[in-house]
N, C-alpha and C positions, 0 to 999 in steps of 0.2 A: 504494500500500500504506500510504503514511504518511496519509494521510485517513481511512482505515479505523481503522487503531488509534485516532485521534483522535477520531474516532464512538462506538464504540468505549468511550473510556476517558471521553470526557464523558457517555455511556447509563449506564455505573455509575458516575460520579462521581452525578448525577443519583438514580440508586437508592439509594446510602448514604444521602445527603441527607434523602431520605423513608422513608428506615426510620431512620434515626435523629432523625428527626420523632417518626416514633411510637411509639418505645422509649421517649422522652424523656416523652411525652404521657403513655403507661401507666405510667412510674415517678413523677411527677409526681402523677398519678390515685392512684394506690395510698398514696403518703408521706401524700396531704393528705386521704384520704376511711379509710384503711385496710382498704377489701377493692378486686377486681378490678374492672373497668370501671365505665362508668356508670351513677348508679343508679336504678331506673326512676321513684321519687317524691322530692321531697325536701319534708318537713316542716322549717319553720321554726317555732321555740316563741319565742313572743316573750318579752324579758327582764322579770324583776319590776322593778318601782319602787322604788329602792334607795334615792332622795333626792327629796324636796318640792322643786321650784327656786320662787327666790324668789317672794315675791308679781307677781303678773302683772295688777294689776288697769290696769296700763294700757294691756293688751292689747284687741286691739275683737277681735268674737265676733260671727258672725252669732246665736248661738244668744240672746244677751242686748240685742238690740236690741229694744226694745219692743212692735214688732210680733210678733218671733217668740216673746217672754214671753210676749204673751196666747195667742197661737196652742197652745200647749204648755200654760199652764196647765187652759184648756179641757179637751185632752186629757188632762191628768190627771186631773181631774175624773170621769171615768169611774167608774161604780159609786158606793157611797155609802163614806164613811168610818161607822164606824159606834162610836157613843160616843167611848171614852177610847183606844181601841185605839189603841196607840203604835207609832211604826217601832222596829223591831230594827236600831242602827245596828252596823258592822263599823268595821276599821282599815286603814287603807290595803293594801293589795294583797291582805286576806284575804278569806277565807272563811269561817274556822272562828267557832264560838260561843265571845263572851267569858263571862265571871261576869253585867254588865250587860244583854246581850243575852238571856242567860236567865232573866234575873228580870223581864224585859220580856217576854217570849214567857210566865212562865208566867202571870204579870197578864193578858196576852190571852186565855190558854188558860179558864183562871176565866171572864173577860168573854163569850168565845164561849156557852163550856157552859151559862153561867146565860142566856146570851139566846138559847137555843136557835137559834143560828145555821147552816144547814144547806151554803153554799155557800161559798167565799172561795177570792178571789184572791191571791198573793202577789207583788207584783210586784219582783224584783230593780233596784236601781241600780249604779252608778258614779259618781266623780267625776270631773274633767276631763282628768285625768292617763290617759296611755296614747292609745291608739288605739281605735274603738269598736267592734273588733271582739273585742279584745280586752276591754274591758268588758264587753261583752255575755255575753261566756261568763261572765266572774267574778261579774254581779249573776244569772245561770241559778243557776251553784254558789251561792249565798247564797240567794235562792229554794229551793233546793231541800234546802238545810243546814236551814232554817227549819220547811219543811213533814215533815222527817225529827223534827226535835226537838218537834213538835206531834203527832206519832202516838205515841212515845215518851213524851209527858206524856198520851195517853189518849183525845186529841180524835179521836173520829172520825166529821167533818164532810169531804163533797167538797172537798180544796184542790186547788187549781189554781195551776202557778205561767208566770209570765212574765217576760224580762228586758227591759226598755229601755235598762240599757249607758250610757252618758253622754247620750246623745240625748234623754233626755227626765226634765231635770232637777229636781227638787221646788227647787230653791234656786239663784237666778242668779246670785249675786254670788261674786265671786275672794277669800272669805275662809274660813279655816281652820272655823269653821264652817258654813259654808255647807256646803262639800266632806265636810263630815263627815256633814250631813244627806244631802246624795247616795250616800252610800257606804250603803245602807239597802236592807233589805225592809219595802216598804211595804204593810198590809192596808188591802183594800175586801173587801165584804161585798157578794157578789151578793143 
């Protein structure tokens, strides 16, 4: 009889154990997410760029080794630049349109209308900073902040916009200007 209860009392010792496993787990779940179970997707938003770290030019970069300089300047190369048309530069982690950047777009808008330009490209950058995925959305939003503020001044020619995100740099060097020329929507003119 003494076996039994022993059985017994170790089968719910055992059963408390894992229910209070998982009372433990669901109130845990609940404190740190604040609703009930888990949750079917979790989006992570990656953080803005709150601080520049020091200069880093003595970091090596496959993107700035000489070979992969020509290889990319190439590919920027794509389409023509056409006249005086200047980049619309931004500020680090933005998007929005400064004072500059719209006295720069409407100099382009002028430049388009009079050379009857029917097609363009706008292509979004990034600088070094962040991750390039996160780039890539932010030179999209900058592209596409640019081509909103081109309809708005009246132009209406086919834009098209695209981002390249840090990966495909107009300026290879680890200096504050450089990084500023990247942070840009760049026009070509199909």
């Amino acid at each position: 009889m003494r076996q039994g209860r022993g059985v017994v009392a170790s089968s719910m010792f055992i059963i408390a154990v894992f229910l209070l496993q998982g009372c433990s787990a669901r109130w845990w779940w609940e404190s740190e997410s604040g609703q009930e179970g888990p949750a079917q997707e979790e989006l992570v938003k990656e953080q803005a760029i709150k601080e520049i770290p020091p200069d880093d030019g003595q970091l090596t970069d496959s993107r700035t080794s000489p070979p992969m300089q020509s290889e990319l300047l190439s590919r920027n190369a794509t389409g023509l630049t056409h006249g005086t048309l200047g980049d619309v530069l931004f500020d680090l982690d933005r998007d929005t349109l400064g004072t500059d950047a719209m006295r720069a777009l409407e100099t382009n808008a002028k430049e388009l209308q009079h050379d009857r330009v029917t097609h363009l490209v706008l292509e979004g950058r990034g600088d070094d900073f962040g991750t390039s995925a996160y780039n890539f959305v932010l030179g999209e939003r900058r592209a596409r902040n640019v081509q909103s503020y081109l309809r708005e001044l009246g132009l209406s020619i086919d834009v098209k916009t695209t981002s390249y995100g840090k990966d495909r740099p107009l300026c290879f060097e680890h200096s504050v200007d450089c990084r500023q020329r990247n942070r840009s929507v760049h026009f070509l003119v199909e």
